[in-house]
Each structure stands twice: as C-alpha cells, then as structure tokens.
C-alpha positions in Angstrom: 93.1 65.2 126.4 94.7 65.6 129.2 97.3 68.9 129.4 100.3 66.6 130.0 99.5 64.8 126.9 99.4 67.9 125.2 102.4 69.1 125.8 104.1 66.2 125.1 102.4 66.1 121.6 102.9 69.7 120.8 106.9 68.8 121.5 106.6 65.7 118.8 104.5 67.7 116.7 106.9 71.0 116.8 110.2 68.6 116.3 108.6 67.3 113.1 108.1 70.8 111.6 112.1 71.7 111.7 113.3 69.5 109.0 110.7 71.1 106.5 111.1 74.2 107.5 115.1 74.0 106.6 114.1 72.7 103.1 111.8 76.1 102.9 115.2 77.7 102.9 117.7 75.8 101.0 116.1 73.2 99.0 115.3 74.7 96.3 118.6 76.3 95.5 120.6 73.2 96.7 121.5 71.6 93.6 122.2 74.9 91.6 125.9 74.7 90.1 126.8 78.4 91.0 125.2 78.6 94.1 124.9 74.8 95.5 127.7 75.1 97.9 126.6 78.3 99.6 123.3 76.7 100.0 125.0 73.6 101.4 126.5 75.4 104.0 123.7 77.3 105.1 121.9 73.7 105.7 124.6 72.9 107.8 124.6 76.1 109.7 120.9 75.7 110.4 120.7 72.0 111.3 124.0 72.3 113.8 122.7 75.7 115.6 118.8 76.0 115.5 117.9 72.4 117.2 119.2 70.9 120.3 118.0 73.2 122.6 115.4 72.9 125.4 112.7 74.2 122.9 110.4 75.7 126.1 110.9 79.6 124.0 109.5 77.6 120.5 106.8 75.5 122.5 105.8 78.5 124.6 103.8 80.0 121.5 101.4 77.1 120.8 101.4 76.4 124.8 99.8 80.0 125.0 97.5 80.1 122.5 95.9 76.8 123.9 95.1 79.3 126.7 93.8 81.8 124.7 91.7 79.9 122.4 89.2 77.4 123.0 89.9 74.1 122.1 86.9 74.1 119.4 88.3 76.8 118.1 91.8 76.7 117.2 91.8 75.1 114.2 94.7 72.9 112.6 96.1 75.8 110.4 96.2 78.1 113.5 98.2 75.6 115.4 100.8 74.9 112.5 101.1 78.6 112.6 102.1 78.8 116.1 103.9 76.0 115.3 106.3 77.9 112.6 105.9 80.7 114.7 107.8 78.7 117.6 110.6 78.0 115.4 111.1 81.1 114.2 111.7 82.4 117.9 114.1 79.0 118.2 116.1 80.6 115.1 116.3 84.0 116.8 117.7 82.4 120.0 120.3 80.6 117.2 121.1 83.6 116.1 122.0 85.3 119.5 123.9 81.8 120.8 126.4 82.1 117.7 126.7 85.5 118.0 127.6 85.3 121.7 129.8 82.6 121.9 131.9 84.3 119.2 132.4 87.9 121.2 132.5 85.8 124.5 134.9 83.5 123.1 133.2 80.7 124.5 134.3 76.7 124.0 130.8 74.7 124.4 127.1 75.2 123.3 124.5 72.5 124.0 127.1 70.0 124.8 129.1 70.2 121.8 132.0 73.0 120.6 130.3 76.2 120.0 129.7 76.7 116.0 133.1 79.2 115.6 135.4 76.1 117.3 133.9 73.8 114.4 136.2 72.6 112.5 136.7 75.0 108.7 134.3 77.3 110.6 136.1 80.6 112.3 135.5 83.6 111.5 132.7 82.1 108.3 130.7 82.2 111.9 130.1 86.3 112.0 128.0 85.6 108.5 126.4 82.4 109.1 124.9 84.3 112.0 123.6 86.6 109.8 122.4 84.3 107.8 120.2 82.8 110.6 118.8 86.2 111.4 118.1 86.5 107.6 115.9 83.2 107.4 114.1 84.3 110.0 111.8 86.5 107.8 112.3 84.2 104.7 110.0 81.9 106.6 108.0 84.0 108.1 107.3 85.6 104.8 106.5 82.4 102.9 104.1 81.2 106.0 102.6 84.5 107.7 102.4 86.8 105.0 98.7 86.3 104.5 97.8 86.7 108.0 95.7 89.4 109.2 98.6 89.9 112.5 101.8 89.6 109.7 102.9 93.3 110.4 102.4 92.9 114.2 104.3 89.8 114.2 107.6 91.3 111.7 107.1 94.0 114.4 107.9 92.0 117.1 110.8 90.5 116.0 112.4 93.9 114.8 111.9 94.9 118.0 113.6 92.0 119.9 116.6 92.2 117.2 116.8 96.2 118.1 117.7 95.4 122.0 120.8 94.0 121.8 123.1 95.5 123.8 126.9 94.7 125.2 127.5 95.2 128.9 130.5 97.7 129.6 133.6 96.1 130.9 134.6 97.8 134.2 132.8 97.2 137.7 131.8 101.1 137.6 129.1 99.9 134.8 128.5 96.7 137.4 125.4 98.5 138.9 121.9 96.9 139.5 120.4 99.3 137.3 122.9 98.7 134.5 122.4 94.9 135.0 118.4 95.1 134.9 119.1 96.9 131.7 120.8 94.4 130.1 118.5 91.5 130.7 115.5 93.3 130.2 116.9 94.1 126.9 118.5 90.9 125.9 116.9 88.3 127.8 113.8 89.1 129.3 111.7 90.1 126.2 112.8 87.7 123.3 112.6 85.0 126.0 109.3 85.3 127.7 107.6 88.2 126.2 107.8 87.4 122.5 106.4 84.3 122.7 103.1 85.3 124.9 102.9 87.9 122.2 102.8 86.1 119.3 99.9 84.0 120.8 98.4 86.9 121.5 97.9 88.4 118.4 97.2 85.2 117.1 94.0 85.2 119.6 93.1 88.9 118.1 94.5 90.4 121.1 95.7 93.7 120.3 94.7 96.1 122.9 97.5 97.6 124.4 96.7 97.2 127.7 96.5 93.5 127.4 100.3 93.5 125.8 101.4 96.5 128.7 100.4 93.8 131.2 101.4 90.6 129.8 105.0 92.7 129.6 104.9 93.7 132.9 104.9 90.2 134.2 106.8 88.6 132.4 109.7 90.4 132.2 109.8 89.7 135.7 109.6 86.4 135.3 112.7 87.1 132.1 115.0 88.7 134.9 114.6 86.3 137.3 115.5 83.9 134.9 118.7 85.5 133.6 119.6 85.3 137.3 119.0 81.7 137.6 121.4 81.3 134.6 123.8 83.5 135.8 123.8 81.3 139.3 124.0 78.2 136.8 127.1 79.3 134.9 129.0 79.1 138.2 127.2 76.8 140.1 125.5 74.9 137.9 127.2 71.0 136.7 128.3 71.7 133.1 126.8 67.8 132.7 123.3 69.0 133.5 123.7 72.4 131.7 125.5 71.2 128.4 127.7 74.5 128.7 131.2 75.4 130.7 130.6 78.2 132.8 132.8 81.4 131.6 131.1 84.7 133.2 133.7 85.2 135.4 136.7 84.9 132.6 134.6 86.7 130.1 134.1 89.6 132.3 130.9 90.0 132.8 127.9 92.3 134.1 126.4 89.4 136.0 123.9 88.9 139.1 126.7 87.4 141.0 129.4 89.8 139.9 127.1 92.8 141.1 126.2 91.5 144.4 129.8 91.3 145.4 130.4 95.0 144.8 127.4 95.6 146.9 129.3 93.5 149.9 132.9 93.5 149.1 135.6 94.9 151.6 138.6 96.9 150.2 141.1 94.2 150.3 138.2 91.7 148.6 138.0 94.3 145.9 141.8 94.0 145.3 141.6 90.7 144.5 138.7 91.1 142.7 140.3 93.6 140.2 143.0 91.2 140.0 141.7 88.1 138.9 137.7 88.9 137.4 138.1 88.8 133.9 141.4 86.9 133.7 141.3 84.1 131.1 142.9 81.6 133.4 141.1 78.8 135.4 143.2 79.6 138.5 142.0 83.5 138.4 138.3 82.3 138.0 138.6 80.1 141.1 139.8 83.1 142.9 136.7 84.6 142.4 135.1 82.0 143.1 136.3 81.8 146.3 135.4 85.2 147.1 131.3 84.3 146.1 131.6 81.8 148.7 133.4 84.1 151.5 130.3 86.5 150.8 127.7 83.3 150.8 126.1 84.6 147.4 124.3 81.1 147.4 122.3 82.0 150.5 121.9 85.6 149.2 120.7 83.6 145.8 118.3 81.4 147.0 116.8 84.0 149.3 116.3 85.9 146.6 115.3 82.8 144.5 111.9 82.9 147.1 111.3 86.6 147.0 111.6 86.4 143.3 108.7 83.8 143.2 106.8 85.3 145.5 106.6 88.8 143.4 106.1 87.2 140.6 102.9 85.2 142.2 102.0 88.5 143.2 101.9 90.0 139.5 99.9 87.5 138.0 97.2 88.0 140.5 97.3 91.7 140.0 97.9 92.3 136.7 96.9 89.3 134.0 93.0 90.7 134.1 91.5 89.2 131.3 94.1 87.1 130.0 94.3 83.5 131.6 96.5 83.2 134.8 97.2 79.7 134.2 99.3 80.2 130.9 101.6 82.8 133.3 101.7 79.9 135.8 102.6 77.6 133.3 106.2 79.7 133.2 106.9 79.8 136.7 106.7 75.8 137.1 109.3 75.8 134.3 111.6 78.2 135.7 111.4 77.7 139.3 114.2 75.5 141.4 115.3 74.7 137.7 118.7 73.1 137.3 119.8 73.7 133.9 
C-alpha cells in the first residue's frame, strides 16, 4: 500500500474511533435519573471541543509507529491502540483550547464561537475543561491498562499537564529566553514530542537516549512551529485558519512581539506601550503597523529558512537508530504551512 493511501486510511480509520470512544465515557450513565443530565452535558462538551481539528497531533501516533514497526508486525490491536492513543492526545489539546480561550478571552475556535461564548455555557466552561482533562485517563484506563508501557504512557501525559505555564504580562518578561520557555513548555512537547513518544514505547523503545534525542529534535521542530502560529495569528486569513487573530489585544509573549523589542526605537516603544495589549481593533492595528515599519515578515521568513535548515541538520545528527523518515514526515507538514 502505498504511504499516501495509508495516511488517508489511518485518518478514516482514526475519525471512526471518536464516536465510540465518547460512549466509553457517558453512555453508560446517560439514562440515569440522578445523574443523566450531567452526563448529557459532558456528551456535548466532548463532541463540540475534541473533533474538528486538523487531527495531525492524534494521527501523528499511528503515523510513527508505522515507522517503527514493520508492517508484518504491527498487528490490528497495536494499531487500535495508537489509534485511542491519538485521541487521547486530541482530548489533551481540547482541554488546553478551552482552557485558553477562556483566560485569553478569545471569540472563535475552529471556525465557530469558542466553547465559553456558547450559548448557557460561561463560566460552566472552567469545569467542563476539567472534565475533558479527567476523561483523558478514564479512557486510557479502560484501553491501556493492560499494556506492558501503561505507566510510561500515564507518565507522559502527567508530564505534559505539569508544563503549563502563563507568560508574564509586561515587555520586561518579553525576552527570547522567556519566550523559548514558554513554547517549549506549552507547545513544543505535547505537540510533537508526545506523540513520537507514545509510538515509541509502543515499539519497546525505552532507552533513554533514544527519547533524549527524539526530544531534542523535535522540540525544535515544536518551537518553530509556535512561531509559524504566532506569524499566522497576525498574518494569517482567519478563513484559512478558522480563528481571529488576538495576540496583540491579549497581550502576549509572542515571536512577533519579542522581535520588536529587539529593533524598536524609543518613540516606536511609546506607541508600543500605548496601544499592545489594548482590547480595541484600532490599538491592534497600531501595532500592526509598527511589525510592518520593522519588516518582521522578511525577518520571519528568513528565519522561516534558517529554521528548516537546523532542523534538517538535527535529524541527520541526532535520530541514530530511530527512522529519519518519520522526523521528516513533520517537517513536510509544518513547513510553508498556511493555517
């Protein structure tokens, strides 16, 4: 079979597995008199947040283990795992979304008002996103428990959930150090790392070596794509990218934000400090106008190619015994992407 046909299968197969995986959850309490309605909710919580997305953080856990296993040996139960796997990395990323848009008072998720803005929703969001997190171990207790890799796996995820952090809200945190903090923490690993990892133990890769490397790389790969998003959110068509870009009125520690300190004159940083962070369209454009005075989209996409070519660089020096090709397989999805 050829690998395009693969991956287009493993997406039909993966989409199937969501609707079950909900009634793991909630079906069986559904009905109950006392707790039916709570149950209800939950359903609806689920099936409006988890799906919708692009999927690539899911799919990326089966797509990797086809690299690490051969194909006469990854059975059909191994690739349901990874399957359920996937979609419990789709729920984390659920859980982070609602979670976000709530402290960054955002308006639009995926094309459609972000969970809070649902009508009867508000403030029922700060638990329903707890909720999400919650499920995440219900299913991966009733699927993974009896794997030999369970712990590693619960591991993994506790490890992801412990690195969120919250940028601090004044330019003197703006640094590049500060920034590469931040998605390194809350980006970069749940993103790209997770996944890889989950395949990995899967394969009966443990060493740590293996997992030191395989981080190393594709954290990389995690920054530079936190960069490309925070490019999007001001440059990106909301059409393409199903979400209203709001760094600028939210206030935040982005790539953008930090290379204009780096080239800002003193009167610049006046109007900076006047308008970055203002909730008003008319402020953001402001600031917008300033990127473009400082030509961050040239200072972007040069770094968009320096970017790839470090990256190029690391999987040639560091992926050693694990396959190249399911690193590469990354970088074709992230590189010159749109949305």
């Amino acid at each position: 079979m050829a690998k395009n046909s693969k991956q287009s299968n493993d997406r039909e197969f993966f989409d199937t597995f969501f609707p079950g995986l909900v009634d793991d959850i909630v079906k069986e309490n559904e009905n109950d008199k006392e707790t039916g309605d709570a149950v209800r909710h939950m359903r609806e919580v689920l099936e409006y947040n988890v799906p919708g997305g692009k999927r690539n953080r899911g799919l990326s856990v089966i797509g990797s283990l086809r690299h690490l296993v051969s194909p006469d040996k990854l059975t059909e139960e191994d690739a349901k795992t990874a399957i359920i796997l996937g979609w419990c990395v789709e729920w984390l990323q659920a859980f982070f979304l609602v979670a976000d848009d709530i402290m960054d008072e955002s308006l639009t998720r995926r094309g459609k008002p972000c969970w809070y803005k649902k009508a009867g929703v508000g403030n029922i969001a700060i638990n329903d996103f707890l909720l999400i997190e919650a499920t995440i171990y219900k299913l991966l207790r009733k699927h993974v428990h009896c794997k030999p890799y369970y712990v590693d796996v619960l591991d993994l995820f506790h490890e992801t959930l412990d690195l969120i952090t919250k940028p601090g809200n004044n330019f003197e945190n703006f640094t590049v150090e500060r920034y590469k903090a931040i998605v390194k923490f809350k980006t970069a690993f749940y993103s790209f790392y997770l996944p890889v990892a989950l395949a990995m133990f899967m394969a009966g890769i443990k060493d740590i070596q293996s997992h030191e490397n395989a981080k190393e790389i594709l954290l990389t790969m995690g920054e530079f794509f936190q960069i490309q998003d925070d490019y999007l959110d001001c440059y990106g068509d909301p059409v393409v990218t199903g979400k209203v870009g709001t760094d600028i009125e939210e206030n935040k520690c982005s790539w953008l934000i930090v290379q204009t300190l780096q080239r800002i004159s003193t009167e610049q940083m006046k109007i900076l400090k006047e308008h970055y962070g203002v909730k008003n369209s008319a402020s953001s454009e402001k600031v917008k106008a300033l990127y473009h005075e400082l030509n961050l989209k040239k200072v972007y996409h040069e770094h968009e190619e320096e970017s790839y070519k470090r990256i190029l660089e690391l999987i040639s020096q560091k992926s050693a015994n694990l396959p190249k090709e399911m690193f590469l397989e990354f970088v074709k999805k992230i590189y010159k992407r749109d949305k």
